[in-house]
N, C-alpha and C positions, 0 to 999 in steps of 0.2 A: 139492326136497322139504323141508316145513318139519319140522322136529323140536319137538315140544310136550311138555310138563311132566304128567305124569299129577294131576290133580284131585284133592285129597282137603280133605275138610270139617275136618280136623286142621292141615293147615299154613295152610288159611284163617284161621283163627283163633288160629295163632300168631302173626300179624305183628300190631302193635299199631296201627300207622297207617292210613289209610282210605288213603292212598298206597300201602302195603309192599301193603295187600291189591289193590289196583287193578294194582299191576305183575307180583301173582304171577296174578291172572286173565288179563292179558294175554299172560300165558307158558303158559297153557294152551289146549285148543284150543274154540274158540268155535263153537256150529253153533244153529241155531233149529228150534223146536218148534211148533206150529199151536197158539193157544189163541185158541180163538173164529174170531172172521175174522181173526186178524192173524197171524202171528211173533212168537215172544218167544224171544229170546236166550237163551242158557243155556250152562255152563260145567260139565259134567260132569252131574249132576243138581241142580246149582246156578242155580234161575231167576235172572237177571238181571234190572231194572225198563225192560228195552228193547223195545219194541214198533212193529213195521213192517208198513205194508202192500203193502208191496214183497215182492221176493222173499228166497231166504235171503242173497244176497251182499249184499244192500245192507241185510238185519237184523245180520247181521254186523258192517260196516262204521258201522252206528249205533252199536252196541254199543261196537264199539274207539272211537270217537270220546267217546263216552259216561265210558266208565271212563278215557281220556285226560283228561278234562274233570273229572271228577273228584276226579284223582291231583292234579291243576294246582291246584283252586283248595283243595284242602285243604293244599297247599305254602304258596300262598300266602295264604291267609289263619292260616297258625302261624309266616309269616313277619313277618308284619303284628304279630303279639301278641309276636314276640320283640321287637318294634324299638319295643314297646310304642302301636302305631297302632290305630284302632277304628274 
């Protein structure tokens, strides 16, 4: 059984990095909602920019892939401007 983090638009937007935001979504529980023809991701009543025409397991699994991909290049590209590279 997984245990997930209760969602709230307040500690969202306490974390200051698009990182710190991206791992507290990922610790929360992720399910999709029908808009239009497809899935779209979402995080409490927090829509995500994830859209599948699959089913909800595999809108899901975009999503975490998504906000993984995210967390990553926002590391590193603030690692890139520490070490002074462009």
């Amino acid at each position: 059984m997984n245990t997930y983090q209760a969602f709230s638009r307040e500690t969202l937007s306490s974390f200051k990095t698009l990182a710190e935001q991206c791992r507290y979504l990922l610790s929360c529980k992720i399910s999709a909602t029908a808009s239009g023809k497809a899935l779209q991701a979402r995080v409490g009543d927090f829509d995500l920019p994830v859209y599948c025409n699959g089913d909800e397991y595999q809108t899901i699994q975009k999503a975490v892939f998504w906000l993984k991909t995210q967390a990553t290049n926002y590391l590193n590209a603030a690692t890139r401007s520490q070490q002074g590279v462009n």
